[in-house]
N, C-alpha and C positions, 0 to 999 in steps of 0.2 A: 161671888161663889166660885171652888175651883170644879175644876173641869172633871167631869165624871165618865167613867168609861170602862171598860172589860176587855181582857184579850180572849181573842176564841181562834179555834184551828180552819184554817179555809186551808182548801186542797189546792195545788199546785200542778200535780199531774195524776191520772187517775193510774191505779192499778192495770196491769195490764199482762200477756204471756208473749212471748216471744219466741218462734221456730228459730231454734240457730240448726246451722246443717252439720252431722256428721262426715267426713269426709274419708277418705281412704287412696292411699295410692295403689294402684291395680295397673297389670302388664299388658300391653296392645303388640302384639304383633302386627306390621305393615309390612306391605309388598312393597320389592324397591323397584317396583317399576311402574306401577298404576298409582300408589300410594291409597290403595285400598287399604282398611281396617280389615285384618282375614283372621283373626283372633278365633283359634277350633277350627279355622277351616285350609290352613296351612298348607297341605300335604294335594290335596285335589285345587287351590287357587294359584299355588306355584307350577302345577304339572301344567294347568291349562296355560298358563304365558309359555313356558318351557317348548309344549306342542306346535304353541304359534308361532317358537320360533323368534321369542320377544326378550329372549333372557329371563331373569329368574332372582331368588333372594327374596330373604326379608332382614325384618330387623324388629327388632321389641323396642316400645316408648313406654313409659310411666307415665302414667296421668292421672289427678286427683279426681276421684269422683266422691259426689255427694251417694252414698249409701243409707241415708236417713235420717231423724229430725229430731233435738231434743226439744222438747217443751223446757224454759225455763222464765219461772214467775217474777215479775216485778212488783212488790208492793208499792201502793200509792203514796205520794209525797204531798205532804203537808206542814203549813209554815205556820207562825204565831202571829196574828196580828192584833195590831191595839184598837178598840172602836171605840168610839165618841160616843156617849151615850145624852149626853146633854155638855153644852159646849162650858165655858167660864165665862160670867160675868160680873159687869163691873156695874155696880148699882149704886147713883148716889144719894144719899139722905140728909133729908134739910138737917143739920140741927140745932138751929138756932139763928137768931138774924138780927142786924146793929139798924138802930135809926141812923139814916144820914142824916137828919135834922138835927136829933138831941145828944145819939150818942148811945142811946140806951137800947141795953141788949135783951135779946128776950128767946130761953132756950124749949125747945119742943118738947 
């Protein structure tokens, strides 16, 4: 008898959502003397080294920041597979059988 069987869907990987980050280049003013972040506050964090007497300056840097998040979906992955529902066999049937003595055959 041959081999009997069905293909069906099994999952793989499930669905799932995923935060990827938004990002953005944005301007940092730093102090070139303490290498503070003074970004807005420029004009009063240069005067105070100035005062002391520590020198003074800045300089702007770019830097990527994450500014927010998109959601973005994954649908789930699913493969085909074959299942065995009952295997193949091999069945043998008499059908028939010889005398060793006479010779004579005799069929089922």
């Amino acid at each position: 008898m041959p081999e009997q069987g069905h293909n069906e869907q099994v999952l793989v990987q499930a669905a799932y959502d995923e935060q990827v980050p938004i990002t953005e280049m944005k301007a940092h003013d730093i102090c070139n003397v303490c290498g503070a972040d003074i970004t807005n506050n420029v004009t009063a964090h240069t005067k105070a080294h100035a005062l002391a007497y520590e020198g003074g300056g800045w300089h702007t840097e770019w830097k990527e920041e994450v500014t927010g998040y998109q959601t973005v979906h994954h649908d789930a992955v699913y493969e085909t597979r074959y299942v065995v529902d009952s295997p193949a066999t091999t069945k043998q049937e008499l059908a028939g059988y010889k005398c060793s003595g006479c010779g004579k055959t005799k069929a089922n």
